[in-house]
N, C-alpha and C positions, 0 to 999 in steps of 0.2 A: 845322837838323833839321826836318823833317816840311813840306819845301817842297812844290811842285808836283813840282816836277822828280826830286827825291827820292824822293817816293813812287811814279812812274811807276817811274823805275829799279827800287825795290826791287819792286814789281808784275812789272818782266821778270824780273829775278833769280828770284822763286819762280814765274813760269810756265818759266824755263827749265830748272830744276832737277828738276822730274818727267821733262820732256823727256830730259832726261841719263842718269836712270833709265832709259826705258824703250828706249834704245838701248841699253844697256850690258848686256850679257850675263854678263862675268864679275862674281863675286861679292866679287874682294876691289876692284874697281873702285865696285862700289854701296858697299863698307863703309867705303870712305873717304868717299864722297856724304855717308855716313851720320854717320861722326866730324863730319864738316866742318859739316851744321847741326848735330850738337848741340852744336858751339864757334861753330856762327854765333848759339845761341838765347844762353849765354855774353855773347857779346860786344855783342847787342843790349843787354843786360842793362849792362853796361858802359858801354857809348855815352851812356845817358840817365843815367849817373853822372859822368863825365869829361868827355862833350863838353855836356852840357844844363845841365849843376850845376856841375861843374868843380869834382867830391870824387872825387879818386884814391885806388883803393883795390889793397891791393897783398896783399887777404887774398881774393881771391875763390873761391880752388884750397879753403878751409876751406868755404863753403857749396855747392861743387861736390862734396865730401864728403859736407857735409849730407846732399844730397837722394841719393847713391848709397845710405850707410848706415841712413840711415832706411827708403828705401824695399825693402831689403833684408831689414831686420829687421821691417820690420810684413809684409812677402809672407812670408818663412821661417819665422817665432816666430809671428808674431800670425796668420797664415793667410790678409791681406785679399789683395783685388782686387787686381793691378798697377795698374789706372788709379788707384783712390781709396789703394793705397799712393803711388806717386807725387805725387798731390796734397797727399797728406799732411806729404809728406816737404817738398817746394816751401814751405807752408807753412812747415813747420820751420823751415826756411833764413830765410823772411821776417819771420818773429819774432826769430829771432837776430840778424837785419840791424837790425831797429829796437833791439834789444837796445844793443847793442854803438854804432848814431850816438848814443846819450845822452851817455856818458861819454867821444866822438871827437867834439863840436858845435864845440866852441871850439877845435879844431884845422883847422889849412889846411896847404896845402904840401908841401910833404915833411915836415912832422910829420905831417900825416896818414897820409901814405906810409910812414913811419917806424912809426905807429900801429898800419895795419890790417898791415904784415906780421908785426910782433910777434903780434897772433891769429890769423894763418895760420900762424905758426912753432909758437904754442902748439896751435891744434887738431890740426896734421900730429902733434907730439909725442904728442897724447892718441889719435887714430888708428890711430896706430903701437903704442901700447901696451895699447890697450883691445883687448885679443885676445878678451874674452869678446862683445865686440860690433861688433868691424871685425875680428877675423881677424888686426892686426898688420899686418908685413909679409912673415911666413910661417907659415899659408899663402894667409891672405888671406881673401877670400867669394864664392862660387857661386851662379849666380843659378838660377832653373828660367828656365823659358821664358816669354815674353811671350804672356798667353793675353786676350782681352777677350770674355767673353758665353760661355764656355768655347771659342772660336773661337782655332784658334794663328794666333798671329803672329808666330813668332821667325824665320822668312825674311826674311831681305836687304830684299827687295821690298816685305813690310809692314812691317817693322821701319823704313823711307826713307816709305812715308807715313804712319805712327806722327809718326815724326821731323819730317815736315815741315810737318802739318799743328801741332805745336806751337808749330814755328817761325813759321808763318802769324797763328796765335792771339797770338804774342809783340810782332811786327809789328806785328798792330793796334791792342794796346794799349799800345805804343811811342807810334805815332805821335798816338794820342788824347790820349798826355800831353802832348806836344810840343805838339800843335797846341793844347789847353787851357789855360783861367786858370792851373792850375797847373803850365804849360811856361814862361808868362813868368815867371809866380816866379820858378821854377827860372834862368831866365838871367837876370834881375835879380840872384839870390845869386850867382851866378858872376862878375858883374861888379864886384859890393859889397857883401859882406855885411853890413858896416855901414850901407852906404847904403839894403842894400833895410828892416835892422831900421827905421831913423829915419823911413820910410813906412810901418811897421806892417805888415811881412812879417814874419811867426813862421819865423825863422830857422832854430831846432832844429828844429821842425817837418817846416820842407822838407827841411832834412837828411836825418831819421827816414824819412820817405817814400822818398825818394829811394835811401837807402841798402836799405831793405825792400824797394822793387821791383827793385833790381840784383840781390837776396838770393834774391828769388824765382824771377828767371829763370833764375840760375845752381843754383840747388836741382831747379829741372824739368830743365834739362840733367843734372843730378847723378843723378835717378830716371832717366832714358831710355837713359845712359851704363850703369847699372848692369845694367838689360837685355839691350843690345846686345855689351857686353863679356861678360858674363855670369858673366867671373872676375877679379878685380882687389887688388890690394893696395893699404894707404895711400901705397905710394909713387906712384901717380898724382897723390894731393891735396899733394903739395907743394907749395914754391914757385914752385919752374919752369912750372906750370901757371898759375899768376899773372900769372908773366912772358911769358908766353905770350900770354894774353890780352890784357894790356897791349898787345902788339908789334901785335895783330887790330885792335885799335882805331885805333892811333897811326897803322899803316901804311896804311891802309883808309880812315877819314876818322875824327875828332873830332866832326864836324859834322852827319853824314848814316848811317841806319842801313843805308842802302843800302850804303854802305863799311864800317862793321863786319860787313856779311855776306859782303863782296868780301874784307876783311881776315884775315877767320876760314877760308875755303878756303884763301887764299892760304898762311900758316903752318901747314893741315893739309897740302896737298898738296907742297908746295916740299922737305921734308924727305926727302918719299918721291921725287923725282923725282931729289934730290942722293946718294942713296944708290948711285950707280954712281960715284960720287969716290970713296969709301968712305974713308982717311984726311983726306982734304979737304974731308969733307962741310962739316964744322962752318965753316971757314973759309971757303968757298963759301957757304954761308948768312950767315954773318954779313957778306961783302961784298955779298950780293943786299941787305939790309935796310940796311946804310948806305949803299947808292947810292940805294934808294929813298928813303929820308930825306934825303939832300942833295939830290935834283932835283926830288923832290915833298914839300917840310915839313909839307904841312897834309892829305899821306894821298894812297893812288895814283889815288882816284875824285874828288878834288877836284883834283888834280894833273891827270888827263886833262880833266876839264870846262875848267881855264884853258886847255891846250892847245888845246882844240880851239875855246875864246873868241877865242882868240889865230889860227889857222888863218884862223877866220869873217872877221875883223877885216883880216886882211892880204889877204885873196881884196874883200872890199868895198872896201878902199883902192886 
């Protein structure tokens, strides 16, 4: 993560993605653009959990709630800004993230994974039944419109660089961790956490951080979502949103945040394109993702780089 080569790619990635906007004429074409970074901003968030720290978390659909409900209820109740509701909300989510690694520090593995779905299971449950403050799952929460400076922005168009330029912002302070004193921590603890404690790395610590910044990126997705969708019930913050994002990471890369934004299109668009199988969808999806998992293990942007190592290597010989 936060190689040379890496941050070029992810540099093409968000100069090509306005570009894609600004061809695209129909509007449910940009609103998929639009799903897709606010599960690429998600899965950056991710990336620097799983692939930099290597703490899998399998509750993140709960802070992706966070930042919808919050920023919902401070724009409708409390009357603020959408921008400084949304920050608010992001927030939210980041405190609850550091919340919650305290008493998850001395878990690894799949008791981790075991751990944070159990608080995704219980937040979905509190979601679903706090009607008087998420709406439940009927009828849900209505958003007004995306306004900044009393300026609308709930078109497509600004709503995609609303979206991207948070993605942008997310990005950079991605790769400043990666690239920072406190990126090698971070892969030092993924390596050993014992090993990094006995060199005097604050273990829980890096956790706590680490867990907060995942918290907070998918909290800003959660405020942007809540926007864009504009109507929504708890059933979005389930599991499967989880699992979801897992699948952006995995298949995408572990390693490079360039792949979790390759990963995160990939799982938003592939569903809508398998929708002409119509009872096969599901089965046709789930054969696309374990082919890519069998031929490319380590994600499809690290999978094409060996290929194409590989290509280089056989053309010089």
């Amino acid at each position: 993560m936060s190689s040379a080569i890496d941050r070029r790619l992810t540099l093409l990635l968000l100069v090509l993605l306005p570009i894609l906007a600004g061809i695209t004429d129909n509007n449910f074409h940009k609103s998929i653009l639009v799903f897709g970074v606010i599960n690429a901003i998600s899965a950056v968030g991710l990336c620097l959990m799983l692939g930099l720290a290597g703490q899998i978390s399998l509750g993140q659909a709960a802070f992706f709630g966070i930042g919808a409900y919050v920023t919902s209820n401070l724009a409708t109740r409390a009357g603020l800004e959408p921008a400084l509701a949304i920050m608010l909300a992001a927030c939210c989510a980041m405190a609850l993230g550091w919340a919650i690694s305290r008493p998850l520090s001395r878990l690894h593995d799949h008791y981790l994974a075991m751990a944070t779905l159990a608080f995704g299971t219980v937040m979905y449950i509190g979601f679903a039944n706090g009607r008087n403050w998420t709406g439940g799952l009927d009828p849900g929460m209505s958003m007004p419109k995306l306004t900044l400076f009393g300026q609308d922005l709930s078109s497509m168009n600004a709503l995609f660089v609303v979206s991207w330029v948070a993605l942008t912002l997310s990005v950079f302070v991605a790769n400043n961790i990666a690239g920072h004193r406190i990126g090698r921590t971070l892969r030092a603890m993924k390596m050993s956490a014992p090993a990094a404690a006995s060199v005097g790395i604050d273990v829980v610590q890096a956790k706590a951080f680490v867990f907060a910044i995942g918290a907070l990126f998918t909290g800003l997705a959660g405020g942007l979502y809540a926007y864009v969708a504009r109507s929504f019930n708890a059933g979005v913050f389930g599991i499967g949103y989880s699992i979801e994002l897992l699948m952006m990471v995995v298949i995408g890369s572990l390693n490079r945040v360039s792949g979790a934004i390759t990963g995160a299109f990939i799982i938003t668009v592939l569903p809508i394109l398998f929708d002409r199988f119509e009872d096969y969808r599901t089965l046709v999806f789930g054969v696309t993702m374990v082919l890519i998992m069998k031929f490319m293990p380590t994600g499809l942007v690290d999978g094409l780089f060996s290929l194409g190592a590989r290509l280089l290597a056989g053309r010089q010989g």
